[in-house]
Structures are given as C-alpha cells and as structure tokens.
DRENSETOR-665958 format. One record per residue (C-alpha): residue number from 1; chain; x, z, y. Coordinates in nm, 3 decimals. Last residue first. Example, Ala and Ser with C-alpha at 12.3 -4.5 7.8 and 13.67 -1.06 7.14 Angstrom:
BEGIN
    nr   kette         X         Z         Y
     2       A     1.367     0.714    -0.106
     1       A     1.230     0.780    -0.450
% end
This chain:
BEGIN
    nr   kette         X         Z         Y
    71       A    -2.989   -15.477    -7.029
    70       A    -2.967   -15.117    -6.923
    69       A    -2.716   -15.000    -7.198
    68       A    -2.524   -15.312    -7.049
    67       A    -2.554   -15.165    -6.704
    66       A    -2.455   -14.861    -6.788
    65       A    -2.130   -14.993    -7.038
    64       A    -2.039   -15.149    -6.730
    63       A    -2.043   -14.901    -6.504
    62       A    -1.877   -14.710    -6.759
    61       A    -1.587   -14.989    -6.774
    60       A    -1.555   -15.017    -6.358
    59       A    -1.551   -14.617    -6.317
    58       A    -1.285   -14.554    -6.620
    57       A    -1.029   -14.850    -6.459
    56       A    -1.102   -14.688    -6.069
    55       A    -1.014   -14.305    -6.214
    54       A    -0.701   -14.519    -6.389
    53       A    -0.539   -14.698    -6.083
    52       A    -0.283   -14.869    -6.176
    51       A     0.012   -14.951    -6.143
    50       A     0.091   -15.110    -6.469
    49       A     0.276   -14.850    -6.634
    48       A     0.087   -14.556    -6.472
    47       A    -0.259   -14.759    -6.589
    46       A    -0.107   -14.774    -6.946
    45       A    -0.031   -14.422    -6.953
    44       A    -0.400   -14.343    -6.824
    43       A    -0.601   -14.568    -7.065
    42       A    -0.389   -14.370    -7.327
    41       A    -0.187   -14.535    -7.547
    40       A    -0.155   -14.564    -7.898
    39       A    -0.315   -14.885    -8.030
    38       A    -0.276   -14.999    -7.684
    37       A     0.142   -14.989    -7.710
    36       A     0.092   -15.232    -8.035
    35       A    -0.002   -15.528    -7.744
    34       A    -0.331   -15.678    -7.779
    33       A    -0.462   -15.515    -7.506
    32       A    -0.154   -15.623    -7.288
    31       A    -0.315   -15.808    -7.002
    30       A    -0.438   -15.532    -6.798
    29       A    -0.455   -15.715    -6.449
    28       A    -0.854   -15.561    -6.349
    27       A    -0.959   -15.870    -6.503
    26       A    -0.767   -15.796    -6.803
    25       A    -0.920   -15.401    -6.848
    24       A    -1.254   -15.539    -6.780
    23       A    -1.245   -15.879    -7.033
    22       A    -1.123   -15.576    -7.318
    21       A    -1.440   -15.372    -7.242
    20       A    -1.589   -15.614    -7.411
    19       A    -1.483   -15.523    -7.735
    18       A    -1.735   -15.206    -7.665
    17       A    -1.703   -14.891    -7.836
    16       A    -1.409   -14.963    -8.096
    15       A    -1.209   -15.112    -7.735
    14       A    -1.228   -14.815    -7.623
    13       A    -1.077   -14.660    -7.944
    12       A    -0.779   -14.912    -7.933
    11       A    -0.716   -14.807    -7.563
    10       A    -0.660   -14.462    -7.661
     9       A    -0.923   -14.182    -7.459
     8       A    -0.748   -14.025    -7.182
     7       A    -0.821   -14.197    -6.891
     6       A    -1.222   -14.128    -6.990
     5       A    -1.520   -14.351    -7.159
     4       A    -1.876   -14.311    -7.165
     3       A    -2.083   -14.335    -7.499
     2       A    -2.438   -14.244    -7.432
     1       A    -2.544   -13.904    -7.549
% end
C-alpha cells in the first residue's frame, strides 16, 4: 500500500514520508514545521491552532503524494 497521510499522524512523521510535504503545509499558511510543537503534534492540533482546515490539509498532501507516485 501507498503511503497516504491522515489529521492524526505527527507532523515530524509526515514529513519522514515526503520532505516535500513541508512546501504544502507552508503554502497552505503552516509556517511552523520547524517549530518543536511539529515533532509532536498532530496535523489536526496544528490545523485547530492555525485555523485550519485539516480534512482540506490531508486532501492537498495525498493528492500530492498521487501525483508524485504518478510521475
């Protein structure tokens, strides 16, 4: 199976799948991926803290991961 992502996988692990899911997250106005907080937080928490929506964050990084699977 293809790795997909969810809102409750840690930051720091989706970031183990694809860096590149890092230019997603701070396009989308996520620019704390560096921050300790991502080592530990969900995609979901840090949505909520940044307003956020997370369902539209998971569909925009697997649609990417697709497409790159794809490529």
């Amino acid at each position: 199976m293809e790795a997909q992502v969810s809102k409750d996988m840690v930051i720091a692990d989706m970031l183990q799948i694809d860096p590149g899911i890092a230019a997603i997250l701070m396009a989308s106005g996520m620019h704390c991926i560096g921050c300790p907080s991502a080592q530990g937080e969900s995609l979901e928490e840090a949505a909520l803290v940044h307003g956020m929506d997370a369902d539209v964050l998971v569909e925009n990084v697997n649609d990417y991961l697709t497409k790159k699977r794809s490529n």
